[in-house]
One Martini backbone bead per residue (centre of mass of N, CA, C, O) as a GRO file, in nm:
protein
  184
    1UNK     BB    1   0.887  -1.666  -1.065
    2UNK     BB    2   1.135  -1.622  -0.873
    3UNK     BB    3   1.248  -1.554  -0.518
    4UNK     BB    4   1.404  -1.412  -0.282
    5UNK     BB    5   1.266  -1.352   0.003
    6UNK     BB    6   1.465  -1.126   0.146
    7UNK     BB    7   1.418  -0.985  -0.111
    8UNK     BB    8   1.161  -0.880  -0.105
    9UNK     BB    9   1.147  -0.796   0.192
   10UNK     BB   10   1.386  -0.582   0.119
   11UNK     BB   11   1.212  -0.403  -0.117
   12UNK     BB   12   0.930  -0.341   0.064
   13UNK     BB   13   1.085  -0.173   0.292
   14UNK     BB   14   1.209   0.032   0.102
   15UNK     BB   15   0.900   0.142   0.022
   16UNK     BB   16   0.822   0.207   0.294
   17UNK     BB   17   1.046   0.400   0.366
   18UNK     BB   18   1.012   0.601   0.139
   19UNK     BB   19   0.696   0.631   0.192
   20UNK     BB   20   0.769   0.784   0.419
   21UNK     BB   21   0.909   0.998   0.430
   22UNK     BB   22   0.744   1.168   0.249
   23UNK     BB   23   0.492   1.193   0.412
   24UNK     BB   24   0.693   1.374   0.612
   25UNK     BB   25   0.671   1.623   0.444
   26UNK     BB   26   0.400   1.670   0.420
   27UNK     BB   27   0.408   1.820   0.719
   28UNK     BB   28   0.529   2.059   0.541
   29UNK     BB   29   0.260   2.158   0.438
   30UNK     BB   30  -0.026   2.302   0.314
   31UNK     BB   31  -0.325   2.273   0.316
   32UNK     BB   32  -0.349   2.389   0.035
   33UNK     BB   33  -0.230   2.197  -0.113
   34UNK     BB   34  -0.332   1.927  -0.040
   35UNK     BB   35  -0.614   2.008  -0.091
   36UNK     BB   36  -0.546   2.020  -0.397
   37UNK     BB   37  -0.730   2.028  -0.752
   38UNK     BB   38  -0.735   1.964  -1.075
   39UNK     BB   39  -1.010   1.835  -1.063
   40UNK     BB   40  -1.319   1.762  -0.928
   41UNK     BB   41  -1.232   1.442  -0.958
   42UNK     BB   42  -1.004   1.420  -0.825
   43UNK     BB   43  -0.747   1.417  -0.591
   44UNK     BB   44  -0.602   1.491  -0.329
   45UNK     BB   45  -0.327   1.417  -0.124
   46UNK     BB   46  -0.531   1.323   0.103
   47UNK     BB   47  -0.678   1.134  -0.057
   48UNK     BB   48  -0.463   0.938  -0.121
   49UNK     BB   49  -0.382   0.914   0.177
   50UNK     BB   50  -0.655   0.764   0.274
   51UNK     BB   51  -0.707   0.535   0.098
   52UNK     BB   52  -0.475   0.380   0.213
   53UNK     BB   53  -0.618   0.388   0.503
   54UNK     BB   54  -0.833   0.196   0.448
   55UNK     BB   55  -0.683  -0.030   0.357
   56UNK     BB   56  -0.507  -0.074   0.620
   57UNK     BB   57  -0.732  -0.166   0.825
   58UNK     BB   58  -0.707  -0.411   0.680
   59UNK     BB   59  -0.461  -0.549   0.603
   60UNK     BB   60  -0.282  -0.505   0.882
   61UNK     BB   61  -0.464  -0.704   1.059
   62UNK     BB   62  -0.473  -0.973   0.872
   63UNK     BB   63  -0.145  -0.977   0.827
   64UNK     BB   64  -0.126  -1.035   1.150
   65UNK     BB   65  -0.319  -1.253   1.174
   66UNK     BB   66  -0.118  -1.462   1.016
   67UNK     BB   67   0.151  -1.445   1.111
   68UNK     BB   68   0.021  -1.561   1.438
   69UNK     BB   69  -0.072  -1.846   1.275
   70UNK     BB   70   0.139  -1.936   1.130
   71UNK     BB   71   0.288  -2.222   1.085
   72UNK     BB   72   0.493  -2.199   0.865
   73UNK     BB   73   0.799  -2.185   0.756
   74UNK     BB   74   1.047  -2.070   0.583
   75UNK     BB   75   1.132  -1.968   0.287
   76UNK     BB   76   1.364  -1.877   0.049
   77UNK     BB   77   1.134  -1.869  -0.146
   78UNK     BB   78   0.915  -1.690  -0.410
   79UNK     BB   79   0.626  -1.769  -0.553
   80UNK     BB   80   0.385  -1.664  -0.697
   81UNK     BB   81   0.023  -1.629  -0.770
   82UNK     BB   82  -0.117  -1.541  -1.056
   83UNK     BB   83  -0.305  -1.360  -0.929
   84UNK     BB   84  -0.132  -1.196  -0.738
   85UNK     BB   85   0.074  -1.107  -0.944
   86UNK     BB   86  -0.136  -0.934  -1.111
   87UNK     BB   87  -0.243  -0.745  -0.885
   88UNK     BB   88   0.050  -0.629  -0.823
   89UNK     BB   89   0.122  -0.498  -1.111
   90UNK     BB   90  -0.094  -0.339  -1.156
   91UNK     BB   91  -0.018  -0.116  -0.903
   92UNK     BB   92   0.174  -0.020  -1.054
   93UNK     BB   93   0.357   0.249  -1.191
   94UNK     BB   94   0.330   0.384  -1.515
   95UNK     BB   95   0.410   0.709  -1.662
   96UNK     BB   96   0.085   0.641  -1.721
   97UNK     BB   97  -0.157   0.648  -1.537
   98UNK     BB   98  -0.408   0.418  -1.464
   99UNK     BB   99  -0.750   0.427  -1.424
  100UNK     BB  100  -0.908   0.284  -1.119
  101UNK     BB  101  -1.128   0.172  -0.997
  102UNK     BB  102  -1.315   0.264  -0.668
  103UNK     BB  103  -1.459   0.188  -0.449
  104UNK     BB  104  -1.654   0.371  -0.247
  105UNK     BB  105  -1.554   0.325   0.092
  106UNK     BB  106  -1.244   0.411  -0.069
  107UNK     BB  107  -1.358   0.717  -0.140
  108UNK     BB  108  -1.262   1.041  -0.049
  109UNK     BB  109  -1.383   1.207  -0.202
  110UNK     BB  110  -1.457   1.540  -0.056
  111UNK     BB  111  -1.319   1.503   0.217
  112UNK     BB  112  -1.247   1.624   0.541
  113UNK     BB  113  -0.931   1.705   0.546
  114UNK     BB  114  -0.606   1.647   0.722
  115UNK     BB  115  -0.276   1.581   0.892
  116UNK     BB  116  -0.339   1.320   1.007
  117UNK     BB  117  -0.365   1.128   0.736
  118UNK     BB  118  -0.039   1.137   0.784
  119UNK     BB  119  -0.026   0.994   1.052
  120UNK     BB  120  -0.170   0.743   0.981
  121UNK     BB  121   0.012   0.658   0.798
  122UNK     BB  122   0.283   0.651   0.939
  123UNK     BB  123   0.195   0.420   1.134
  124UNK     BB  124   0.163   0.235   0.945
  125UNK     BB  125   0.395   0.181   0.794
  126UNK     BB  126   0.542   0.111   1.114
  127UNK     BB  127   0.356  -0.161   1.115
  128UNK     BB  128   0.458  -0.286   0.856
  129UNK     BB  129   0.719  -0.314   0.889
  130UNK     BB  130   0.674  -0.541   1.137
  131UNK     BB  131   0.582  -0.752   0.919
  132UNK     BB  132   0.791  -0.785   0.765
  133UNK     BB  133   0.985  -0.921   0.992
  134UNK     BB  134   0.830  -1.142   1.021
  135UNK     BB  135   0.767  -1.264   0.769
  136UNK     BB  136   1.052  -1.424   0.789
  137UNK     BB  137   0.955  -1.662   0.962
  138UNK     BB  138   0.746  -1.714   0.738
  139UNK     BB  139   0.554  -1.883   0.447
  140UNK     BB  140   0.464  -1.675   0.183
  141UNK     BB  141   0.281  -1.900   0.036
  142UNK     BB  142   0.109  -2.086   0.270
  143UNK     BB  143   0.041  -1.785   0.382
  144UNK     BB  144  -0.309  -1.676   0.383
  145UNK     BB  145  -0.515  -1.389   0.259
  146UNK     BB  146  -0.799  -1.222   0.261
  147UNK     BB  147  -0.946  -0.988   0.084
  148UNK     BB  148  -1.125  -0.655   0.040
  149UNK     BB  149  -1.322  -0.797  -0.205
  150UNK     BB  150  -1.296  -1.100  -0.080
  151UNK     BB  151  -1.325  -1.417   0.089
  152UNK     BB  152  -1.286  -1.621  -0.123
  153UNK     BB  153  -1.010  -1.511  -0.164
  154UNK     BB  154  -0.674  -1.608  -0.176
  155UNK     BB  155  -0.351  -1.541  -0.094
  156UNK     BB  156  -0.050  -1.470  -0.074
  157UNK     BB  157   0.147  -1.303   0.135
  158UNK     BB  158   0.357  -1.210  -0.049
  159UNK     BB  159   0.097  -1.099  -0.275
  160UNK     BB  160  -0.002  -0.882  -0.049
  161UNK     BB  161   0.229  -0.742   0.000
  162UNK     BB  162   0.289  -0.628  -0.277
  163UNK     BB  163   0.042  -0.483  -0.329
  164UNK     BB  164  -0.005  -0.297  -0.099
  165UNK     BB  165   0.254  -0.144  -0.186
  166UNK     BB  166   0.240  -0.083  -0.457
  167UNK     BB  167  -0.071   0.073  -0.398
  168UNK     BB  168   0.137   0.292  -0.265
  169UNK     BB  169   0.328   0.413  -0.470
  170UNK     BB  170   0.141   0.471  -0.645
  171UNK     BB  171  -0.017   0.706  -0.489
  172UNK     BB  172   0.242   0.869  -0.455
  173UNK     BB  173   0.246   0.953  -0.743
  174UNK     BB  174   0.016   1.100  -0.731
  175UNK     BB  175   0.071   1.323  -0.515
  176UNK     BB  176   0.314   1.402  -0.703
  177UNK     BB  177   0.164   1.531  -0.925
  178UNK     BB  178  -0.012   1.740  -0.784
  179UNK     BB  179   0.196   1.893  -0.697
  180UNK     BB  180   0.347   1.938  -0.967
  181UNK     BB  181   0.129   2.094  -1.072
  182UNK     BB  182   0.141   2.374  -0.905
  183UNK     BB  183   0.412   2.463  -1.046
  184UNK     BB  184   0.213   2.511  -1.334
   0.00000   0.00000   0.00000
């Protein structure tokens, strides 16, 4: 699969845009709804979006520092790479979500959490945003991040932005699907 860099770059601002939006909505909604929980085990709206932040606090600091080191010019195109392909894949939302484990560190269930919550989403979301922008300038296949879950692997910055955006993407209709419990 080969894309052009622009529309990807185009396609992942949309997702950031969309999810930002949502997200200035819930700061309209009652704190319980908000944490609101479908059963013992599952998220309540401010867990998934809590997780979203444990994940921005490493990725948007490492794709900043990736950008600002960037030798590399842009390309035209984009192709993803094997595993980051994966990867980003995995994390989109389908139909019926499919359960996926989460590390310990990343795991907010539980937290005693307020509406801050969604204002440092909504800040993150602001930070991705001039990431993407500056994106434009170097090339996201030969600059590589690190993830967070091994030192050892490392992906294209396309493939790390893909993942990211893809991963609020799900968290989000996560939320959406918990506040539609609520009405049944």
């Amino acid at each position: 699969m080969k894309i052009l860099t622009d529309q990807l770059l185009s396609e992942l601002k949309e997702i950031t845009q969309n999810n930002t939006r949502y997200v200035e909505t819930l700061l309209n909604r009652t704190d319980q709804e908000l944490n609101y929980r479908t059963s013992e085990n599952s998220w309540t709206v401010l867990e998934c979006i809590a997780h979203l932040n444990r994940y921005g606090q490493f990725y948007i600091p490492e794709i900043h520092r990736r950008i600002l080191s960037s030798k590399f010019p842009p390309k035209v195109t984009f192709s993803p790479g094997i595993l980051g392909d994966y990867f980003a894949k995995s994390m989109l939302p389908k139909e019926k979500l499919n359960p996926m484990k989460t590390f310990k560190t990343m795991n907010p269930i539980h937290s005693k959490l307020d509406k801050n919550v969604l204002k440092d989403f909504i800040e993150q979301q602001h930070q991705l945003l001039g990431l993407l922008e500056q994106a434009k300038d170097i090339n996201l296949e030969k600059t590589r991040t690190n993830i967070s879950i091994s030192k050892l692997i490392k992906l294209k910055l396309g493939d790390t932005l893909r993942f990211v955006i893809y991963h609020h993407l799900r968290h989000i209709e996560q939320a959406k699907k918990v506040l539609e419990s609520l009405k049944n």
